[in-house]
N, CA and C atoms as an extended XYZ file, in Angstrom:
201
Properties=species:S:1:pos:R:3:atomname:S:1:resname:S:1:resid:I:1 pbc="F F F"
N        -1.305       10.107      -25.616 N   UNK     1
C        -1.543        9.378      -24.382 CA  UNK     1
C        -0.229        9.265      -23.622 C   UNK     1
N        -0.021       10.013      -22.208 N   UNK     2
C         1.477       10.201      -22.197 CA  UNK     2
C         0.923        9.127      -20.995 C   UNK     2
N         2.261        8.319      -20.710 N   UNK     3
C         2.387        7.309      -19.471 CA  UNK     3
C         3.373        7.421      -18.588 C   UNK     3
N         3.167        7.701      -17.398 N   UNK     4
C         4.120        8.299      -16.111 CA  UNK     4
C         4.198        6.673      -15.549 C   UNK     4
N         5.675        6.759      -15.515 N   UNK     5
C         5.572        5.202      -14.937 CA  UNK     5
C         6.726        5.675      -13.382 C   UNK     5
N         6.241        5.258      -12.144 N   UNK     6
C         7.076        5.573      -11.245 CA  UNK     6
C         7.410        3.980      -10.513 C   UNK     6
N         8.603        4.046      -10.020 N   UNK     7
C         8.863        2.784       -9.292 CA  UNK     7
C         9.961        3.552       -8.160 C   UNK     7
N         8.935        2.213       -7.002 N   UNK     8
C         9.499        2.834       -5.792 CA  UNK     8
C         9.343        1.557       -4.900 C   UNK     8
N        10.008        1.873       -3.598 N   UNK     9
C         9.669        0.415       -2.435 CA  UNK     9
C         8.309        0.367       -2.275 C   UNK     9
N         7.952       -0.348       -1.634 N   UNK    10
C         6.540       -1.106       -0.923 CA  UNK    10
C         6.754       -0.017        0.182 C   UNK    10
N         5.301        0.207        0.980 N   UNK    11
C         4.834        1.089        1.686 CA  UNK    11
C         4.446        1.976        2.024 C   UNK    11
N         4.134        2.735        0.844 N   UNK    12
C         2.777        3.853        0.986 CA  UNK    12
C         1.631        3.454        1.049 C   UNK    12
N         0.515        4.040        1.499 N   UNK    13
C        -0.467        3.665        1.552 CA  UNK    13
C        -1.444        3.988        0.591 C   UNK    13
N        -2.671        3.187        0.468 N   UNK    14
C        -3.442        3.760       -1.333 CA  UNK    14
C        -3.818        4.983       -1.312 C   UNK    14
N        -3.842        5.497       -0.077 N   UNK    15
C        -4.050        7.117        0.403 CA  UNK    15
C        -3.165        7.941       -0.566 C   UNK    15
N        -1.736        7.848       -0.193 N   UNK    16
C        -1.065        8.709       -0.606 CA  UNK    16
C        -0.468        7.962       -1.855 C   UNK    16
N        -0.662        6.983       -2.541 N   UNK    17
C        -0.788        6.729       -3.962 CA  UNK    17
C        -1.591        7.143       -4.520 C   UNK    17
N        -3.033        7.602       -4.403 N   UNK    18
C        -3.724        8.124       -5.074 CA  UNK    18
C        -3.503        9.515       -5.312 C   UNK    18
N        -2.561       10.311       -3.840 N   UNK    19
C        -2.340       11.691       -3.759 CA  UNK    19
C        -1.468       12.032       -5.086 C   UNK    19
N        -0.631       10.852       -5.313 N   UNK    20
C         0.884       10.921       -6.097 CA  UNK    20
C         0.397       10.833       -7.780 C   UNK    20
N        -0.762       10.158       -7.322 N   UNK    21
C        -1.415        9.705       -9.156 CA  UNK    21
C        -2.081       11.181       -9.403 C   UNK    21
N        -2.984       11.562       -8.807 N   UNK    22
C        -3.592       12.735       -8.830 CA  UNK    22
C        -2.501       13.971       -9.070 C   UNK    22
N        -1.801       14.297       -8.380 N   UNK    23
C        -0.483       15.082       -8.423 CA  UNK    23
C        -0.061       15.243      -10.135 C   UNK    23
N         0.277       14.000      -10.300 N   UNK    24
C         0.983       13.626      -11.763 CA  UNK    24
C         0.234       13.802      -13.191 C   UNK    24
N        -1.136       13.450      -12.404 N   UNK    25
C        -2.093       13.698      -13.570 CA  UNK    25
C        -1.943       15.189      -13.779 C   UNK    25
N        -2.634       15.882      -12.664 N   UNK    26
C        -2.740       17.534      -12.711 CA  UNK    26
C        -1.241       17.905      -13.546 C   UNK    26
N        -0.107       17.709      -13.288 N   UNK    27
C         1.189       18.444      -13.538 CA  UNK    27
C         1.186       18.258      -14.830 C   UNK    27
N         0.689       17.016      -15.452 N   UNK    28
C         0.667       16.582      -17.189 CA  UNK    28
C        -0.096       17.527      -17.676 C   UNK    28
N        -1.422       17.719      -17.250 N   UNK    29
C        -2.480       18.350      -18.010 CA  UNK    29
C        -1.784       19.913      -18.036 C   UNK    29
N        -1.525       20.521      -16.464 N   UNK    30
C        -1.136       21.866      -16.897 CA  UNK    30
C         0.087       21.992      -17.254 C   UNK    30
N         1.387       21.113      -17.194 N   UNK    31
C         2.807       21.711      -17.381 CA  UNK    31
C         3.066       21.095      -18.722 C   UNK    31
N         2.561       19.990      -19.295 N   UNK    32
C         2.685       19.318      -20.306 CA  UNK    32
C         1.982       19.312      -21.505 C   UNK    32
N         0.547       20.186      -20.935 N   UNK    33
C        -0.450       20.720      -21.879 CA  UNK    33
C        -0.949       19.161      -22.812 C   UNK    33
N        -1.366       18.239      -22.010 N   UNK    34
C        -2.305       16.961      -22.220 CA  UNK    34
C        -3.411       17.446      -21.959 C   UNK    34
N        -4.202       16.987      -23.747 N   UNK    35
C        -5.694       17.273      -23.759 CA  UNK    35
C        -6.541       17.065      -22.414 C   UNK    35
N        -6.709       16.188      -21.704 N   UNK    36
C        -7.713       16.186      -20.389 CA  UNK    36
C        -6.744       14.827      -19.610 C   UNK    36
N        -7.257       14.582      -18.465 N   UNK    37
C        -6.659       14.085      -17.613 CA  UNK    37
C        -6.681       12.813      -17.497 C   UNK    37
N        -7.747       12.027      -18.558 N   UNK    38
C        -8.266       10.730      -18.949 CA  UNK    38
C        -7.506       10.324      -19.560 C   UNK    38
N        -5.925       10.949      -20.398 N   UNK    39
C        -5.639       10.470      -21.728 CA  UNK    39
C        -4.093       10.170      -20.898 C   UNK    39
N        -4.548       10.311      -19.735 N   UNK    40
C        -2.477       10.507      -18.692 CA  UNK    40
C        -2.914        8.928      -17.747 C   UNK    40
N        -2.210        8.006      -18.230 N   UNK    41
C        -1.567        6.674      -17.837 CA  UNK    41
C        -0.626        7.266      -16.537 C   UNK    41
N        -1.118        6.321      -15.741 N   UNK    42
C        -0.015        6.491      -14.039 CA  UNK    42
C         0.298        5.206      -13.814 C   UNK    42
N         1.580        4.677      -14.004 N   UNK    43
C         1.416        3.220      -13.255 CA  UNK    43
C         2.627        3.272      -12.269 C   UNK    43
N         2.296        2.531      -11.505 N   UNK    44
C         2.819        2.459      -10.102 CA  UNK    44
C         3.650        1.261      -10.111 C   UNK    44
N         4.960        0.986      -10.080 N   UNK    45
C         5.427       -0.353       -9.801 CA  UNK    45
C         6.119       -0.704       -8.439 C   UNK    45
N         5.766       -1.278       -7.816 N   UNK    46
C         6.453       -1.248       -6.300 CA  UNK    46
C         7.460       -2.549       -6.368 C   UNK    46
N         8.661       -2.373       -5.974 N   UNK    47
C         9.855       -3.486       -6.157 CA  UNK    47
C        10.148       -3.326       -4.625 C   UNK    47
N        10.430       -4.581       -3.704 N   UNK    48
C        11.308       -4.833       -2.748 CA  UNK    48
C        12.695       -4.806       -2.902 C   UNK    48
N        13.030       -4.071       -1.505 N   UNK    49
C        14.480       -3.701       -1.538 CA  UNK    49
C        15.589       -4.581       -1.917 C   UNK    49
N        15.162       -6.104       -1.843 N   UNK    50
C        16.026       -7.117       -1.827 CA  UNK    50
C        16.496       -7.245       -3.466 C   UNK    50
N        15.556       -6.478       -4.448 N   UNK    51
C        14.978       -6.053       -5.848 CA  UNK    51
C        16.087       -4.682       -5.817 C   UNK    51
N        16.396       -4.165       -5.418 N   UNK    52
C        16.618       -2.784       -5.540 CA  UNK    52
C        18.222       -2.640       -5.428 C   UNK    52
N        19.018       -1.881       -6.186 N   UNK    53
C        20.457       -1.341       -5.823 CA  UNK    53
C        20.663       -0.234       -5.789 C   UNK    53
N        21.391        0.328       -4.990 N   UNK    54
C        22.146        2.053       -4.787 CA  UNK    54
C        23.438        1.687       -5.186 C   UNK    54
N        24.416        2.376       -6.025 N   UNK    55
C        25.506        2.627       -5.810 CA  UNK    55
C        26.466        1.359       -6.169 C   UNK    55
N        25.872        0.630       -6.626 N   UNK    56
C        26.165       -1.018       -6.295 CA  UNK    56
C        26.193       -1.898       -5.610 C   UNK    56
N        25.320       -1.421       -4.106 N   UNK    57
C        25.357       -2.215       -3.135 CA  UNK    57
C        23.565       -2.352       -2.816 C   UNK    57
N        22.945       -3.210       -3.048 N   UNK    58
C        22.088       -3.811       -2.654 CA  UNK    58
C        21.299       -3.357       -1.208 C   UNK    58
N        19.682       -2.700       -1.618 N   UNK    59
C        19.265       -1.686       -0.761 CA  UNK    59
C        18.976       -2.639        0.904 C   UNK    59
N        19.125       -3.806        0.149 N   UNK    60
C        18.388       -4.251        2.146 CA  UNK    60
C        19.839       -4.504        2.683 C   UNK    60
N        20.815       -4.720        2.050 N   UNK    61
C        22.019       -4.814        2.687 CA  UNK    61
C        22.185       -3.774        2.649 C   UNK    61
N        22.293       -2.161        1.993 N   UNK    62
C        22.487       -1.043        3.347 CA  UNK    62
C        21.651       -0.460        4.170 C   UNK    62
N        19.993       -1.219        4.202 N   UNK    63
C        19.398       -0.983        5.398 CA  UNK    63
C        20.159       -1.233        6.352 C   UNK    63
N        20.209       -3.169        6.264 N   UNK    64
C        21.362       -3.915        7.704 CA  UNK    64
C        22.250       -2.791        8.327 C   UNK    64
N        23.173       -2.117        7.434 N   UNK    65
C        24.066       -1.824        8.000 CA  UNK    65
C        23.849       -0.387        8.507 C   UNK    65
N        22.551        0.262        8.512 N   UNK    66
C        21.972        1.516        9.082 CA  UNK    66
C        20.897        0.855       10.529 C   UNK    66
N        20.958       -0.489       10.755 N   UNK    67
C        20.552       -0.527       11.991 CA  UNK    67
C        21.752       -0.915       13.105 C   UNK    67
């Protein structure tokens, strides 16, 4: 039972989360050779930027400084 865990900001839509789950599933089953596509865990964790660091500097403080 393999589990793809992705974490990313807030703001995709369930549209293209489902595109990304679907995507991940397919790539397990054929590149990873997982029995069927039922047995592939996708979880999605969405963290706010205020949550988030680059580099050591804190992602909504280098939004600020890109507006």
């Amino acid at each position: 039972m393999p589990i793809v865990r992705v974490e990313m900001l807030p703001g995709r839509s369930d549209e293209q989360k489902a595109e990304l789950v679907k995507a991940m599933t397919d790539a397990m089953v054929n590149i990873a050779k997982t029995p069927s596509a039922d047995s592939v865990h996708v979880i999605i964790t969405e963290t706010a930027g205020e949550n988030w660091a680059m580099g050591g500097e804190m992602l909504s403080e280098r939004m600020k400084a890109r507006t």
